[in-house]
PAVOPA-975064 format. One record per atom (N, C-alpha, C): x, y, z. Coordinates in pm, whole numbers, padded with zeros to 5 digits, always signed. Layout:
<nodes>
XYZ...
</nodes>
This chain:
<nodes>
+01721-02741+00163+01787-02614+00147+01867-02618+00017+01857-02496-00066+01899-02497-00183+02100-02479-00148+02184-02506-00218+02309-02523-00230+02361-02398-00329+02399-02315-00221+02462-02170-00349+02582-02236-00430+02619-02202-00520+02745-02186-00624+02843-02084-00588+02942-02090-00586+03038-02022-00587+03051-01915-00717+03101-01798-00696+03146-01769-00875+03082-01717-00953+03103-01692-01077+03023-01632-01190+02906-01759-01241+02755-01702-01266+02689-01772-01306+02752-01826-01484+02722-01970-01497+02726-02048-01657+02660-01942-01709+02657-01962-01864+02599-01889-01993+02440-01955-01931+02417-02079-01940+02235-02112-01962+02188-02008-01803+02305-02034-01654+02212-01933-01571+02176-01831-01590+02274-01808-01660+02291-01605-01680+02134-01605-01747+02163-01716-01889+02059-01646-01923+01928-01680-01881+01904-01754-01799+01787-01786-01693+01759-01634-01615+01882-01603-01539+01830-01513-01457+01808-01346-01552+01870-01354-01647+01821-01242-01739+01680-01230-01766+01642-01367-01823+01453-01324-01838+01403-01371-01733+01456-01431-01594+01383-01354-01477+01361-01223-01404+01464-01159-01458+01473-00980-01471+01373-00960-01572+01351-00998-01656+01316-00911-01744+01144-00936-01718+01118-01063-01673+01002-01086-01621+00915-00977-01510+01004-01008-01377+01029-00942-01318+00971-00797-01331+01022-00736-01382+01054-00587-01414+00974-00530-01573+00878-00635-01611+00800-00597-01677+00804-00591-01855+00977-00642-01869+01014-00647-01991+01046-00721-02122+00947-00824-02055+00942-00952-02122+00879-00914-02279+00841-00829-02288+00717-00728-02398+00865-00691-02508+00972-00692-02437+01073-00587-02529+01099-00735-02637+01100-00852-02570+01199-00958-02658+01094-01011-02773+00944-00930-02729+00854-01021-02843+00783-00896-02929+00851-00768-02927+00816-00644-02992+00844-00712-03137+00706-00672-03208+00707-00724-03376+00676-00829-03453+00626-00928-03314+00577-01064-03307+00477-01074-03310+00378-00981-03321+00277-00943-03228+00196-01088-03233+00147-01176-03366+00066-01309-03359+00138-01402-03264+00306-01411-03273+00353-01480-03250+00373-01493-03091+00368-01398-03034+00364-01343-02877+00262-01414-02788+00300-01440-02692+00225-01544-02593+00166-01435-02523-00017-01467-02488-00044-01391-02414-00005-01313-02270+00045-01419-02184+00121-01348-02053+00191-01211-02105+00236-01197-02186+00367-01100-02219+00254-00939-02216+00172-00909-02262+00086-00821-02233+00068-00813-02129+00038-00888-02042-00042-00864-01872+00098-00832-01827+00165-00939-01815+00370-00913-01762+00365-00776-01752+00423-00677-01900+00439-00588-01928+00317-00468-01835+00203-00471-01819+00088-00361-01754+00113-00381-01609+00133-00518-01600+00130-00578-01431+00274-00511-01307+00368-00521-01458+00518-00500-01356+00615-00323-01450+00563-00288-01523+00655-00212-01559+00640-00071-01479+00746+00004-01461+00771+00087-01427+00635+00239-01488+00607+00264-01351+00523+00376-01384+00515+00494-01486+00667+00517-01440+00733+00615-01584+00742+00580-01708+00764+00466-01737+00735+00365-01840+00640+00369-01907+00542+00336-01823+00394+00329-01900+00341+00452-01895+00380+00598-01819+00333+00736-01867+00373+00781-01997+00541+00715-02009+00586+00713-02108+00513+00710-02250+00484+00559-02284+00424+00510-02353+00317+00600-02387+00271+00617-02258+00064+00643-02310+00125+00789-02376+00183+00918-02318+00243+01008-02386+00265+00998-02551+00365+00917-02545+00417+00896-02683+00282+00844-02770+00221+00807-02776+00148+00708-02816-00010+00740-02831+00022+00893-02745-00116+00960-02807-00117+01017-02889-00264+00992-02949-00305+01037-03115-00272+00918-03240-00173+00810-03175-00112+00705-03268-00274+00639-03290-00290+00583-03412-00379+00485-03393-00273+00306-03418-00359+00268-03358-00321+00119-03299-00438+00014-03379-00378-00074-03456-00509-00195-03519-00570-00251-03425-00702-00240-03441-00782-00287-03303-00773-00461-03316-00810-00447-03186-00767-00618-03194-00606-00666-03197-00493-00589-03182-00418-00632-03172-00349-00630-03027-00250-00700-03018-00168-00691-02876-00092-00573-02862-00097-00496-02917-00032-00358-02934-00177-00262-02913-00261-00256-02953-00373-00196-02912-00429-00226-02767-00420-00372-02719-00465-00422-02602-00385-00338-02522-00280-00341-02538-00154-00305-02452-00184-00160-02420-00174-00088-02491-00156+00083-02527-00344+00092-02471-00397+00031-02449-00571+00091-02461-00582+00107-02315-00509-00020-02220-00510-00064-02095-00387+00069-02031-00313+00045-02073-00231+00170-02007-00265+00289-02010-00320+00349-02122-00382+00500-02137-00470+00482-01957-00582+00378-01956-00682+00382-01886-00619+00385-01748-00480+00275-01773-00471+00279-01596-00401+00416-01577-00347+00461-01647-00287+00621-01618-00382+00730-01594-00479+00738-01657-00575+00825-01653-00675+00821-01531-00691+00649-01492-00768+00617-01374-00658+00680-01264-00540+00678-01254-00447+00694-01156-00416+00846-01139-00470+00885-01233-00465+01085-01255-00326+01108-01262-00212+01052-01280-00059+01020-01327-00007+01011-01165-00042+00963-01103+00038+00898-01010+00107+00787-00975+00256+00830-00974+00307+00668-00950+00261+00605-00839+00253+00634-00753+00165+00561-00628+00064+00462-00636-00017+00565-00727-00159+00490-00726-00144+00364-00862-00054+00380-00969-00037+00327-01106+00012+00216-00987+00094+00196-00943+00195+00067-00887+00039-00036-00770-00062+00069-00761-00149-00002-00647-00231-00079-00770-00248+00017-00841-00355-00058-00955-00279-00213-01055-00164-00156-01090-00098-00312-01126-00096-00419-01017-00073-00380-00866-00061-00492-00806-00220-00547-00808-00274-00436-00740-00447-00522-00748-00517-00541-00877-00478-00531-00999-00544-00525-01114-00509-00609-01199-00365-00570-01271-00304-00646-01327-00247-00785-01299-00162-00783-01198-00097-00892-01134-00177-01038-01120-00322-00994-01096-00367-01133-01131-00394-01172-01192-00411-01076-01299-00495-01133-01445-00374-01199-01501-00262-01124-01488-00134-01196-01469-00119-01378-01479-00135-01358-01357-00120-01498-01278-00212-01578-01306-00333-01544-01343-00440-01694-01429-00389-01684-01591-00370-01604-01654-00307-01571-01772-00220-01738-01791-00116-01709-01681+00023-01801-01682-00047-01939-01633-00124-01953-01496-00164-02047-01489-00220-02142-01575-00372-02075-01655-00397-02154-01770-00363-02132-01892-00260-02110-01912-00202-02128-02047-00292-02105-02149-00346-01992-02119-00495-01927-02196-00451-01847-02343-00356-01961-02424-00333-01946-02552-00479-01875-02676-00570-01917-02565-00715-01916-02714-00728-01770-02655-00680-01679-02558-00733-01533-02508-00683-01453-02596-00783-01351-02660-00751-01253-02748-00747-01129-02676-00663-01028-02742-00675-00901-02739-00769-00837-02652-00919-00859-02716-01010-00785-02654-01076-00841-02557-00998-00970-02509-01066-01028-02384-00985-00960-02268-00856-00990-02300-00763-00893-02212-00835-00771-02222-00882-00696-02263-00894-00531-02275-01028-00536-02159-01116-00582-02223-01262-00621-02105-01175-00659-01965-01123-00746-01969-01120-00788-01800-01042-00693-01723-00922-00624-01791-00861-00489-01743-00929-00396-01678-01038-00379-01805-01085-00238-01803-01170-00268-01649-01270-00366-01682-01332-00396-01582-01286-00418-01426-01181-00456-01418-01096-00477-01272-01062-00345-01240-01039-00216-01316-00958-00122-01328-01120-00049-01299-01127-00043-01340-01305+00072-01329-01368+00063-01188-01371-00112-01140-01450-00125-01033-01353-00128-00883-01206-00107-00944-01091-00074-00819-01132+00006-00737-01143-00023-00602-01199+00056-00481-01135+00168-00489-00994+00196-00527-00955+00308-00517-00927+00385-00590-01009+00378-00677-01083+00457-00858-01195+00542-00799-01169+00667-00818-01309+00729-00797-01432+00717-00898-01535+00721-00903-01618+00695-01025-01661+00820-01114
</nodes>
């Protein structure tokens, strides 16, 4: 059994449990905005897998008509969200079913193998593809 602390968390917890929030909640994407080579793949899936529905209507909104350099993590990002919004016909309901069954795992092998050599448009294929053949996607 883990042993609580009393009190205000130290500076290193705080900032532990800050980018477990930010993980969490999809915003791990904000601390590596501008990095884009430098950005670890998880941080794309993170960001599609956990952010807030309004968020990513947000985005796809803003962000239409933008063009995006293909091949980048900013294009991966923005290409996958247009789709899951559009597959979801703008429902938060259905956007939050499709990250859990869609995203979330690509997620989780992402992190598992430390799949540093995964580009852009591999992420974009396996999205699209999990996202297209989602049982609860009409065709």
């Amino acid at each position: 059994m883990f042993r609580r602390r009393r009190g205000r968390p130290g500076r290193d917890e705080q900032l532990l449990l800050d980018e477990v929030e930010e993980f969490l909640a999809g915003r791990a994407l904000l601390r590596y905005r501008g990095a884009d080579p430098a950005m670890p793949v998880w941080v794309a899936a993170n960001w599609l897998a956990h952010a807030e529905p309004s968020t990513i209507e947000e985005r796809v909104r803003y962000e239409t008509g933008l063009q995006r350099l293909g091949g980048s993590w900013e294009w991966a990002v923005s290409t996958l969200a247009r789709e899951l919004v559009a597959l979801a016909g703008w429902r938060p309901e259905v956007v939050r079913q499709l990250q859990r069954d869609c995203f979330v795992p690509i997620e989780l092998a992402v992190l598992e193998r430390s799949r540093a050599d995964m580009l852009p448009l591999h992420l974009v294929t396996l999205g699209l593809a999990r996202l297209r053949t989602h049982p609860g996607v009409a065709p």
